[in-house]
C-alpha positions in Angstrom: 0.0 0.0 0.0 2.5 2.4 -0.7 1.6 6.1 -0.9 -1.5 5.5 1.1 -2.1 8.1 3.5 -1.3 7.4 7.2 -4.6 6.3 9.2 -6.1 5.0 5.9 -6.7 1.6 7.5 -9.3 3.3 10.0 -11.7 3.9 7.2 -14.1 1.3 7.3 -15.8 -0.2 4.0 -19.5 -1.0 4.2 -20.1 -3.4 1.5 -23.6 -4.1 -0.3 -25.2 -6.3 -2.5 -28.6 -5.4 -5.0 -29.1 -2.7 -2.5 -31.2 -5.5 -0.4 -29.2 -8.9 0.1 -26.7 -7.4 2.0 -24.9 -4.8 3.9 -21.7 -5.5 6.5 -18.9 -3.9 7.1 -15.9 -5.4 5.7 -14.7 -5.8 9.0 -17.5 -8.1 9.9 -17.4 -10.3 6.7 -13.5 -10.6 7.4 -14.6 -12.3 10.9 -16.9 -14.7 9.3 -14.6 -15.7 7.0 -11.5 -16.4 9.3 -14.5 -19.0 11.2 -15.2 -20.2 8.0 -11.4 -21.0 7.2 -11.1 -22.2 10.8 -14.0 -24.7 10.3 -12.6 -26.1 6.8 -9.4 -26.7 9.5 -10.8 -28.1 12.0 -13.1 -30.4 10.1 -9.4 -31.6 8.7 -8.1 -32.0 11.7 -11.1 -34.2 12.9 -10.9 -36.5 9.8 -6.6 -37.0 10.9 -8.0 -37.8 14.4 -10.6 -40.5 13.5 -8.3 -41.7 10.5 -5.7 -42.3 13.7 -7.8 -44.1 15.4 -8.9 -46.7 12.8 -5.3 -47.1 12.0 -4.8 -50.9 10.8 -4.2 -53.2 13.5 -1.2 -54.9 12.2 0.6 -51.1 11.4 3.7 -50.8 13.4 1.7 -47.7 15.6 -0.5 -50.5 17.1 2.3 -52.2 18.6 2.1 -50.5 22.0 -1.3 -51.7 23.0 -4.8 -51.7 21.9 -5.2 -48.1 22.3 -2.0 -45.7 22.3 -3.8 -43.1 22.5 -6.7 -43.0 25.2 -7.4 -39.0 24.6 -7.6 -39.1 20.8 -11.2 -39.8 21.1 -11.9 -37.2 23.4 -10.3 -34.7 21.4 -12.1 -35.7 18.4 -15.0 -35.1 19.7 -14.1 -31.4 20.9 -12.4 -30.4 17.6 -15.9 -31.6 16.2 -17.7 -29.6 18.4 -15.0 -26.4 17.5 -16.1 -27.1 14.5 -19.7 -27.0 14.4 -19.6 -23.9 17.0 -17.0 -21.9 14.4 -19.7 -23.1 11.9 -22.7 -21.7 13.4 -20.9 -18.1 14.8 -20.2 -17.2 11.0 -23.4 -17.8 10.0 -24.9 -15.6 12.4 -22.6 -13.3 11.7 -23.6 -13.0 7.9 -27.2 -13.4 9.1 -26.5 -10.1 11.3 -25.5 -8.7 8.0 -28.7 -9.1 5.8 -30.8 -8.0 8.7 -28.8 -4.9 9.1 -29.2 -4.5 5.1 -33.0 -5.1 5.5 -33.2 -2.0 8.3 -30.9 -0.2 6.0 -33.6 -1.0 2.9 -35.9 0.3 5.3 -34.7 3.3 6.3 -34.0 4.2 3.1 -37.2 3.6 1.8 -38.5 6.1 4.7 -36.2 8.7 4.1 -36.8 8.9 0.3 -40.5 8.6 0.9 -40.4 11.7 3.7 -38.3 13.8 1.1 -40.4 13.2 -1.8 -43.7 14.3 0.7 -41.7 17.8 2.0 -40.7 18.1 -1.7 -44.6 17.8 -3.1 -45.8 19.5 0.0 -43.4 22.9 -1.3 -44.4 22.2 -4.3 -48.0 22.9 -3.6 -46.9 25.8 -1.0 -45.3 27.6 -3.6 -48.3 27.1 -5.8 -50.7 27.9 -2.7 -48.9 31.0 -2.3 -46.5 31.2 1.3 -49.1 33.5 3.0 -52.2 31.5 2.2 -50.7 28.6 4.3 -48.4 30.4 6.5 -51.0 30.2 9.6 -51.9 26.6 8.9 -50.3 23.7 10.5 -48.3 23.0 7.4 -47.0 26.5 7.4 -45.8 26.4 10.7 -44.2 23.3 10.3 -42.1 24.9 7.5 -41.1 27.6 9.8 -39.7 24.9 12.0 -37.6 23.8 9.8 -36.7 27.0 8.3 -35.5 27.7 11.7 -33.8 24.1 12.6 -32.2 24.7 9.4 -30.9 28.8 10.6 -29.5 27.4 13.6 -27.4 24.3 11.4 -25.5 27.0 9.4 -25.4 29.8 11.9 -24.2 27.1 14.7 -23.1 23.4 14.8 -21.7 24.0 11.0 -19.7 26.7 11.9 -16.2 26.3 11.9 -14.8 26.0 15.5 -11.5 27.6 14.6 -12.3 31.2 13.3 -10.3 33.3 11.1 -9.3 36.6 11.4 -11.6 37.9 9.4 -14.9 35.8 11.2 -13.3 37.3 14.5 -14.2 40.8 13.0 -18.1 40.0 12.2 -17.2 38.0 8.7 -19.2 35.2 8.8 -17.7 31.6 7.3 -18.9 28.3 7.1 -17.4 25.0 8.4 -14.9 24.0 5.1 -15.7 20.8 6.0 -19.7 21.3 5.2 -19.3 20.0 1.7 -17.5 16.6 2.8 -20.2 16.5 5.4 -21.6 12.8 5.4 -25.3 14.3 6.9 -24.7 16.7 4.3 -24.5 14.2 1.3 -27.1 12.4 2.7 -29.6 15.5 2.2 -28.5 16.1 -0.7 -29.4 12.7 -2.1 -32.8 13.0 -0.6 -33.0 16.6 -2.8 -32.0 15.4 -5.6 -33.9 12.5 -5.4 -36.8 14.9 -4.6 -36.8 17.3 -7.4 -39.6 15.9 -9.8 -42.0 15.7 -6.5 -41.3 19.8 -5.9 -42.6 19.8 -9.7 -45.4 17.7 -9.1 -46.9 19.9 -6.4 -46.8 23.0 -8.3 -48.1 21.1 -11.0 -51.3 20.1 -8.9 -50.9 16.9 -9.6 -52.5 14.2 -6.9 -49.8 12.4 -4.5 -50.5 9.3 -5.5 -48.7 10.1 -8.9 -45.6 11.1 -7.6 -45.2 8.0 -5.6 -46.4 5.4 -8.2 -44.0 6.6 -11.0 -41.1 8.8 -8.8 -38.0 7.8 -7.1 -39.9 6.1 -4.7 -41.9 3.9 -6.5 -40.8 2.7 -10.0 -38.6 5.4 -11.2 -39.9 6.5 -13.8 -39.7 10.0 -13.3 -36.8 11.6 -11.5 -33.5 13.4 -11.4 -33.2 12.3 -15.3 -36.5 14.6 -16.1 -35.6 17.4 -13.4 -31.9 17.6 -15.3 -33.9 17.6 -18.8 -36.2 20.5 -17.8 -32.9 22.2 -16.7 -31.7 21.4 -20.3 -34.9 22.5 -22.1 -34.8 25.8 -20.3 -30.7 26.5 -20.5 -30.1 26.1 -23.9 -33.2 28.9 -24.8 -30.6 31.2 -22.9 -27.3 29.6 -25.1 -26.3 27.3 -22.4 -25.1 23.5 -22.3 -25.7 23.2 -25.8 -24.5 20.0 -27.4 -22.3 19.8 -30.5 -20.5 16.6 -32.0 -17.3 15.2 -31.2 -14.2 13.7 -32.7 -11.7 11.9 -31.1 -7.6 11.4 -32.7 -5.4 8.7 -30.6 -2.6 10.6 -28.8 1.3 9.4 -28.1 2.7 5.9 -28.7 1.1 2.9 -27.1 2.4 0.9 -24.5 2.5 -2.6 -23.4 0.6 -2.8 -19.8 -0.2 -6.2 -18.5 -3.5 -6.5 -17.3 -5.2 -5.3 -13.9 -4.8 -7.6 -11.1 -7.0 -5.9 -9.0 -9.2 -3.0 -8.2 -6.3 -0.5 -7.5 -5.3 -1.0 -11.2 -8.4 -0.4 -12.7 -8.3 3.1 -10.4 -4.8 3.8 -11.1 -5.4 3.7 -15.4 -8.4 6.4 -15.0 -6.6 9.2 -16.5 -7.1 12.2 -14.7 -8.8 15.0 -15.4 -6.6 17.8 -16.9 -7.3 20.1 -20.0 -5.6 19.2 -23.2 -4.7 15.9 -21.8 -6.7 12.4 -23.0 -9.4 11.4 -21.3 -9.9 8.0 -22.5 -7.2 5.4 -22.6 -7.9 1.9 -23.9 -6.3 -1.6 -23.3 -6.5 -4.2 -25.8 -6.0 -7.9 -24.5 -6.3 -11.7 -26.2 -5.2 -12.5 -29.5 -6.6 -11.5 -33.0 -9.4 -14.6 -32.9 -10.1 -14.2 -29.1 -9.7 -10.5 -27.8 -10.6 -8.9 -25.1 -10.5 -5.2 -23.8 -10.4 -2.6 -20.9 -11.9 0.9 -21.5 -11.3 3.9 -18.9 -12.7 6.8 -18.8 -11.7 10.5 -16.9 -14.2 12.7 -15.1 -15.4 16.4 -16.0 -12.6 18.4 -16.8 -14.5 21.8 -18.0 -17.1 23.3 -15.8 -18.4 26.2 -17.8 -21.8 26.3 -18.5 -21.0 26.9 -22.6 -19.4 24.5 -23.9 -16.2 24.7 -25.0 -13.7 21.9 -26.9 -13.4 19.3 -24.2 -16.3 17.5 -24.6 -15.6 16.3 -20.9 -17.6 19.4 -19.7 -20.4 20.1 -17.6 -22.7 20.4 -20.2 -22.2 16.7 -20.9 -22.5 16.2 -16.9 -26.3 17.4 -17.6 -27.2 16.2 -20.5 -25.9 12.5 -19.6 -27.9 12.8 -16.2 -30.8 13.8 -18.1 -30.3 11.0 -20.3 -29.4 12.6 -23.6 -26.7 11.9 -26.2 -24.2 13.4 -24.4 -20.8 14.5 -26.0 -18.2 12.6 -23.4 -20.6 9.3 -24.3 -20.1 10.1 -28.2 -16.6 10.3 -27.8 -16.1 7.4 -25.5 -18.8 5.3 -28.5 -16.1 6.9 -30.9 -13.2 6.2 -29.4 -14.1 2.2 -28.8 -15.3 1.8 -32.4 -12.0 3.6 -33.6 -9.7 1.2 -31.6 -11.4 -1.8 -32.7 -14.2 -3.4 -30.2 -16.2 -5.2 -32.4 -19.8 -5.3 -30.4 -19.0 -9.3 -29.7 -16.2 -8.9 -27.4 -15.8 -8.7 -24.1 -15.5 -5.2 -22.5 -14.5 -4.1 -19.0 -15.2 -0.6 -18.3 -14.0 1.7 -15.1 -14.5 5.5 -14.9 -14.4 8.3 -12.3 -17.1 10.9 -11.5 -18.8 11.8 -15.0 -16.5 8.9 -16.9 -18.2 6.5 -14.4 -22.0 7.4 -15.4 -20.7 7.4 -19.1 -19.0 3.8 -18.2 -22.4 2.6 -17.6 -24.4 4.6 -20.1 -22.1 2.4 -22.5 -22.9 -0.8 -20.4 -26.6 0.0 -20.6 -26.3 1.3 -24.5 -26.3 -2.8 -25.3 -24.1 -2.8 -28.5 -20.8 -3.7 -27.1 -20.3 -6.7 -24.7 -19.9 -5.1 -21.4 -18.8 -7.9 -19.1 -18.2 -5.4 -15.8 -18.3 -1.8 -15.0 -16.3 0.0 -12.1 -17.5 3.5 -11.1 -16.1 5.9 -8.7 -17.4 8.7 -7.4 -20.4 8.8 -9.8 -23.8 10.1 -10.3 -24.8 6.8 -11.8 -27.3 5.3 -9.6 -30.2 5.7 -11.9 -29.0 3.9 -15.1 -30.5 0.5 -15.7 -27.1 -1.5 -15.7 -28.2 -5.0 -17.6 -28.4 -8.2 -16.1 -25.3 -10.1 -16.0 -22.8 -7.1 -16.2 -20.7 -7.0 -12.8 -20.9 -3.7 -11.5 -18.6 -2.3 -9.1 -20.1 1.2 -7.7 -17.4 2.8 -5.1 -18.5 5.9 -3.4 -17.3 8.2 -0.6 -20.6 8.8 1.9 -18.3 12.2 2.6 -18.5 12.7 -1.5 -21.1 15.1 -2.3 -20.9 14.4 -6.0 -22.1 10.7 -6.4 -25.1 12.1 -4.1 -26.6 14.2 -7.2 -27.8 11.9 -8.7 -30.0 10.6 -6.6 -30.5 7.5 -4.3 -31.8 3.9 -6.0 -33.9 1.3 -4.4 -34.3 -1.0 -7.5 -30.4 -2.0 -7.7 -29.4 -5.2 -9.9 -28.2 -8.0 -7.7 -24.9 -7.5 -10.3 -24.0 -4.8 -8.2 -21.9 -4.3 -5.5 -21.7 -0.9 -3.9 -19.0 0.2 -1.2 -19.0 2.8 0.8 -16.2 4.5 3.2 -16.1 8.0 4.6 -12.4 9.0 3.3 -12.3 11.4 6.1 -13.6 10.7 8.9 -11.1 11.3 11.1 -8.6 13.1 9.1 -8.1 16.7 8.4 -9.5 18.1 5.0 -6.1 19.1 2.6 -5.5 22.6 2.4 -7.4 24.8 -0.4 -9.4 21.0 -1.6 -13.2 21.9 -1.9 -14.0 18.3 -3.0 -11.1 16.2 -1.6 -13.9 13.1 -1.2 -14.2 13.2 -4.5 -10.7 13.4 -5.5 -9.2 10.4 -8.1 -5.9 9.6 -5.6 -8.6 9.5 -2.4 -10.7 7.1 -4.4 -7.4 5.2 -5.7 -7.1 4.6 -1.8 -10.2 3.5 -1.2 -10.0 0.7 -4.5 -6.5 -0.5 -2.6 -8.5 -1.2 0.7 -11.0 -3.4 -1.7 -8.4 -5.3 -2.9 -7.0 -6.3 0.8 -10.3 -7.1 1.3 -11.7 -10.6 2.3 -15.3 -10.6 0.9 -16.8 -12.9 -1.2 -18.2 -10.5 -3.7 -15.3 -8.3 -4.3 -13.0 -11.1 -4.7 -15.4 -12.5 -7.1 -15.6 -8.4 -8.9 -11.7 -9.0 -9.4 -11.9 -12.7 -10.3 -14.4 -11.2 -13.4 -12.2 -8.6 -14.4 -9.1 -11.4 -14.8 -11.3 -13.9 -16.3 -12.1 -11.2 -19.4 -8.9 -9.6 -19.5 -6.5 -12.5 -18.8 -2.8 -12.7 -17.1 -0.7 -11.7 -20.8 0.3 -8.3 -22.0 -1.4 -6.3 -23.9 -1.4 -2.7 -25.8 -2.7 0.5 -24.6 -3.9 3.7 -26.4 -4.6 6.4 -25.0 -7.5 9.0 -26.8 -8.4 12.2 -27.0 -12.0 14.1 -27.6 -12.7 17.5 -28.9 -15.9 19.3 -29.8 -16.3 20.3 -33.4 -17.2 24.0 -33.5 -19.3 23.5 -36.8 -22.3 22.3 -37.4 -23.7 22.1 -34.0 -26.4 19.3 -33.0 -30.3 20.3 -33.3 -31.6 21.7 -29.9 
């Protein structure tokens, strides 16, 4: 683990499974293993004993007596017992697991469904009008929280250390409000929330919001919410779309393949302007190959797009589940290397390159064998059946919380959590460190020393597609194309 930052090992990983099956900390799966590992031990042990003990008659260890060993028995019997006892622990301990993911399921459940009723209920408020409700019990609820919420940022989110300037009446707020996991956690239920707001003002009844929302069977959500945001913007000139070309860049190299989770991390290129933002591994032989796709985040956040088509326009219109240009020129880039829509495809991406990585998973026409995201709004795409996916977030990452929370995960997916700073000091001048590629490189090294069953078998997927040999890699760039821009 070299270059890990010191006290990394006291971030915890929570690892789940379909969003239902189940939810343990790593440390916890770790223990039931080690009791499964002793059982397969003792159960040997136990089979030497008895085998001891029926020993041939006539072997030369018989010559001492009829029974040279008058504890053997004994101790049979208690490494049996050992054995059925490790037994039974580790399956209570995994049992301890899917209850806690079934209260987790719950929870959820209630937290989206009380977001999405405030959200309808301001909905209708602002359609009401604030002063036709503001003596009803509604209205006075609203000021309750309108207060709770004054005293949050005026109080326990303050910083405790003040700076010169707060000491002379400047008010600032806690740096560390952003990478605030109660924070993210509202933030996901706002996001999650948005079409409900729109609902209410809309007039429409309750029961619509919860039959086809986030809540219910997703229908409607933060993919309509970011397409009324485009539908209004680019009247005003804003995140407009425009094709995309992408060139490959440098000379290619000769990586052998990903061995773990940390690899797949570490070959994200980062995102920097002018540099490429797609790099693509080619594995297997001419008649058999295979190939790794990875893909950077945003690396442009103005609103008008420029020439990386990496941007934050593509941010919305891929959330709002448009053609987006970064999915164009990933589409591009894979066709231009070679993928023929038959062979297999691993795909890893950070922040926007991770909802692009399964946009491409979901778009069907190449052979997507297993995604890894991290740090991505990506909750809401409908990743097929059969793909392993690998969804890595930081509960202290604001970032993966916009787009929304999902209760209608495939049982492909494996999500895992970790609060990157939770008891760590925030870097100097880093607004997002959470969501920053090296933290989340950390985080996919703490997977790999991991002992559970699913992210071993995430791994064991990635090197039965990509293999143990050598391959080529190519890295690509993508650039908007000024003329000609696509119909809005």
């Amino acid at each position: 683990m070299s270059g890990v930052r010191d006290g990394l090992a006291d971030g915890d990983l929570t690892v789940s499974v379909g969003g239902t099956t189940i939810v343990a900390t790593d440390e916890v799966l770790a223990q039931a293993q080690f009791l499964n590992v002793l059982r397969d031990d003792l159960a040997d042990w136990v089979g030497r004993a008895y085998r001891i003990l029926n020993l041939d008659p006539y072997w030369p260890a018989n010559w001492l007596g009829q029974d040279p060993w008058p504890d053997l028995l004994q101790v049979a019997g208690r490494l049996n017992s050992l054995h059925e006892y490790c037994g039974v622990i580790a399956d209570n301990l995994v049992a301890a697991a899917r209850s806690y993911g079934y209260v987790e399921r719950v929870a959820r459940e209630a937290a989206l469904m009380g977001a999405a009723d405030l959200a309808y209920g301001l909905g209708r408020l602002l359609r009401g009008g604030v002063f036709a409700l503001a003596g009803t019990p509604f209205g006075v609820s609203m000021a309750g929280v309108a207060s709770v919420g004054h005293i949050g940022l005026h109080g326990s989110l303050r910083s405790p250390s003040r700076s010169p300037a707060a000491r002379n009446g400047t008010d600032e707020l806690d740096p560390r409000l952003l990478t605030n996991p109660n924070v993210v956690a509202l933030v996901r239920a706002a996001a999650s929330s948005l079409d409900d707001v729109a609902w209410g003002l809309a007039g429409a009844p309750r029961s619509v919001g919860r039959a086809f929302g986030d809540e219910g069977l997703g229908v409607i959500g933060i993919s309509r919410t970011a397409l009324g945001v485009l539908s209004v913007a680019r009247n005003e000139g804003v995140f407009r779309e425009s094709p995309v070309s992408v060139a490959a860049v440098g000379t290619p190299t000769q990586p052998t393949p990903p061995t773990g989770v940390g690899d797949v991390a570490a070959r994200i290129p980062k995102a920097v302007a002018g540099k490429p933002q797609v790099r693509i591994e080619n594995y297997g032989d001419a008649e058999h190959p295979s190939w790794a796709v990875y893909i950077s985040g945003t690396v442009e956040w103005d609103a008008i797009a420029k020439t990386d088509p990496l941007d934050l326009t593509s941010n919305i219109t891929a959330m709002a589940g448009q053609t987006a240009g970064s999915f164009e020129t990933v589409i591009s880039a894979m066709k231009a290397a070679g993928i023929a829509p038959s062979d297999p495809v691993v795909l890893a991406g950070h922040s926007q390159g991770g909802l692009i990585a399964t946009q491409v998973a979901a778009y069907s026409w190449f052979n997507v064998q297993a995604v890894a995201t991290f740090g991505a709004p990506e909750s809401k795409v409908p990743v097929p059946d059969g793909v392993a996916t690998l969804t890595v977030e930081h509960t202290d990452d604001i970032v993966p919380a916009m787009g929304g929370d999902s209760l209608t995960d495939s049982d492909d997916r494996v999500t895992v959590r970790r609060e990157a700073f939770a008891s760590e000091p925030l870097p100097a001048g880093a607004a997002l460190p959470a969501h920053n590629l090296d933290t989340y490189r950390e985080t996919a090294l703490l997977i790999d020393a991991s002992p559970e069953a699913n992210l071993q078998g995430f791994r064991a997927t990635v090197t039965d597609v990509l293999g143990r040999e050598a391959g080529e890699a190519v890295l690509w760039r993508g650039s908007r194309v000024p003329e000609g821009p696509w119909p809005q």
